[in-house]
C-alpha positions as CSV (number, residue, x, y, z in Angstrom):
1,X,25.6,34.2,92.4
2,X,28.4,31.7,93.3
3,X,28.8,33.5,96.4
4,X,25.6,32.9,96.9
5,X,26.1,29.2,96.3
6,X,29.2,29.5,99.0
7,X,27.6,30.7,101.7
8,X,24.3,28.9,101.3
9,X,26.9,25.8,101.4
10,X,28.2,26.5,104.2
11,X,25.0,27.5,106.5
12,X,24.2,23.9,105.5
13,X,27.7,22.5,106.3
14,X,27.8,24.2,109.5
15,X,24.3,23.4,110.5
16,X,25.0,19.8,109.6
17,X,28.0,19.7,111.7
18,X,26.2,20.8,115.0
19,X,25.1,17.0,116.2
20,X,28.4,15.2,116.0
21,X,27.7,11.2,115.3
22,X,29.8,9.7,118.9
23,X,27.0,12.3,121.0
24,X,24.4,10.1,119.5
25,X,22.2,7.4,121.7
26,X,22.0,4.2,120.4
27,X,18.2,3.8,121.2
28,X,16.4,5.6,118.2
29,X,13.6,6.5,120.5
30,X,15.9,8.0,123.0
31,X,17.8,9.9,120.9
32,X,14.6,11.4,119.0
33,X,13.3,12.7,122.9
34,X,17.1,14.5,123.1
35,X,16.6,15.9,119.6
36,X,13.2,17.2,120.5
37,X,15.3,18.9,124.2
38,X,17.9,20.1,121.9
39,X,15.4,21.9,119.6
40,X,13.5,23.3,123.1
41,X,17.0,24.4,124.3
42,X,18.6,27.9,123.5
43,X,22.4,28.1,123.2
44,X,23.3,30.9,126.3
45,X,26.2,31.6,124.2
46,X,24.6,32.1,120.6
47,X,21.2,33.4,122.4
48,X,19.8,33.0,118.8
49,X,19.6,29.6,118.1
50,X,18.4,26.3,119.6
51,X,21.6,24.1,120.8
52,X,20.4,21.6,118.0
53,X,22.1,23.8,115.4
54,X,24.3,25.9,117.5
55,X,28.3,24.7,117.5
56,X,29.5,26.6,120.4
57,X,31.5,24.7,123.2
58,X,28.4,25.4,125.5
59,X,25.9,23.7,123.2
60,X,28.3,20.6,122.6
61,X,28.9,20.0,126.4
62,X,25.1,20.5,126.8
63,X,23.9,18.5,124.3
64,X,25.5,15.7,125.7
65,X,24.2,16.5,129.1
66,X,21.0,15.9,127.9
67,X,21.5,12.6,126.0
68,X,23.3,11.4,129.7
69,X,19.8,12.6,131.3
70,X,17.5,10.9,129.1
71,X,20.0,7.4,129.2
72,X,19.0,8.0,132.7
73,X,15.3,7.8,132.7
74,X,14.8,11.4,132.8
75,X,11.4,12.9,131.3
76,X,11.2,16.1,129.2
77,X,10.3,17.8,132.1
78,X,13.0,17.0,134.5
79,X,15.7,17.4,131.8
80,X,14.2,20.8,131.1
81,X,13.8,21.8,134.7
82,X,17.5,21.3,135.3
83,X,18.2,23.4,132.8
84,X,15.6,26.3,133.8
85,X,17.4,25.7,137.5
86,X,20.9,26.4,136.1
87,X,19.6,29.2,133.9
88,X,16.8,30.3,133.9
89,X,13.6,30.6,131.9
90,X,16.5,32.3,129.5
91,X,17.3,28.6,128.0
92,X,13.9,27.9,126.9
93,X,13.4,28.7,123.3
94,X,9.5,29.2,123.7
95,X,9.2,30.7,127.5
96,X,6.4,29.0,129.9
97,X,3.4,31.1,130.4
98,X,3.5,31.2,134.1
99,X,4.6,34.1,137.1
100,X,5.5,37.4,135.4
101,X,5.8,36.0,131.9
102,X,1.9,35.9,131.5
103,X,2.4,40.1,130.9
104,X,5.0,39.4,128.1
105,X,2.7,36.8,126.6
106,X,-0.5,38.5,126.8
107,X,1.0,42.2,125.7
108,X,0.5,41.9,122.0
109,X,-3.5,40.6,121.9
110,X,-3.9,43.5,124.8
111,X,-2.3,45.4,122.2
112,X,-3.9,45.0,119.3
113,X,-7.4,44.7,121.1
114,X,-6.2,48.6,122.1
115,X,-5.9,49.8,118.9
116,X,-9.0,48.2,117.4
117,X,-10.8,50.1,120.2
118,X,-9.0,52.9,119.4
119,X,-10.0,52.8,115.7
120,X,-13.2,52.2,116.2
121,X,-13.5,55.0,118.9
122,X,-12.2,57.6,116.2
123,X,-14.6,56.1,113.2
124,X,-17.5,56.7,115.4
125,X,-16.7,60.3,116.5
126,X,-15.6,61.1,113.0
127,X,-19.9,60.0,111.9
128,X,-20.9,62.0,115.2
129,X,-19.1,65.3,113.8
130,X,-21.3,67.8,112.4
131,X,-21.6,68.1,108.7
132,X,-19.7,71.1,106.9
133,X,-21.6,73.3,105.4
134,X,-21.2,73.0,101.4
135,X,-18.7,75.8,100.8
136,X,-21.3,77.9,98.8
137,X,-21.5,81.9,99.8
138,X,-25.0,83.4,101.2
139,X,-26.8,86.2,99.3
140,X,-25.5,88.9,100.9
141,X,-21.7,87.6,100.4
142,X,-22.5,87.2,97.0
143,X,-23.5,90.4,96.4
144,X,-20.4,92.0,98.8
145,X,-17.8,89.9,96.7
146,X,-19.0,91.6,93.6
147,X,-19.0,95.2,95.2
148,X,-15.6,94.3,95.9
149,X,-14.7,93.3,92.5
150,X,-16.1,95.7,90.9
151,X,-14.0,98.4,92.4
C-alpha cells in the first residue's frame, strides 16, 4: 500500500513538474490559449502524452515555442499548422478528419455497422431453416429396434 502511495506521489509530482513557472505568459488569457495548444500537442518523443504533461527536452523547448507564437498574435490554427508542417499530422493528439484520415476515422462505425449486418444476416437464416423433425422413431423403426432387442 505505501508503495502505492509512492508512486501515485510521484505521477503527481512529475505531472506537476511538466509546466515550469519562468515558461509562463504573463497575460492570463494568453497563457490559457498555450495551455489549451499544449494539451492539442503530442510529445514526438513520449508519443503517449500531450506536451502539457510530458517532461522531455522536446516538449520543454516546444512548449515555449508556443507561448513565443501566441505573444506573437498567432491563432490556434497557425500555431498548430506550424507544428503539423514540422511534423506532421503525427503531433496532433486528436488527428483532423481530412485526406486519407477520413478511412481511419470512419473504420470503426463501418465496422460495427458490418457486424450488425452480419448478425442480423445469420438470425434471419437461422428462422428460414427448416424445423428438425422431433427425434421420435416411425412405426416401422419401432417395431425393428425391438426385433433387434429381442435377440
Amino acid at each position: 500500500m505505501r508503495r502505492l502511495a509512492v508512486l501515485f506521489w510521484l505521477a503527481l509530482s512529475t505531472a506537476a513538474l511538466a509546466l515550469d513557472p519562468t515558461e509562463m505568459l504573463d497575460d492570463p488569457r494568453l497563457e490559457a490559449q498555450a495551455r489549451e495548444l499544449d494539451h492539442a500537442l503530442r510529445c514526438v518523443v513520449c508519443q503517449s502524452e500531450s506536451i502539457a504533461s510530458s517532461n522531455a527536452q522536446w516538449a520543454v523547448d516546444a512548449r515555449r515555442l508556443i507561448r513565443e507564437q501566441v505573444a506573437a498574435g498567432q491563432t490556434n490554427e497557425q500555431v498548430v499548422d506550424f507544428f503539423v508542417e514540422r511534423y506532421g499530422e503525427f503531433v496532433l493528439m486528436t488527428p483532423r478528419v481530412s485526406g486519407s484520415n477520413w478511412m481511419l476515422w470512419a473504420a470503426g462505425p463501418l465496422m460495427f455497422l458490418l457486424a450488425i449486418g452480419i448478425g442480423v444476416g445469420y438470425l434471419r437464416g437461422r428462422s428460414r431453416a427448416p424445423a428438425v423433425a422431433d427425434g421420435s422413431l416411425s412405426d416401422a423403426e419401432t417395431r425393428r429396434l425391438r426385433e433387434i432387442m429381442d435377440e
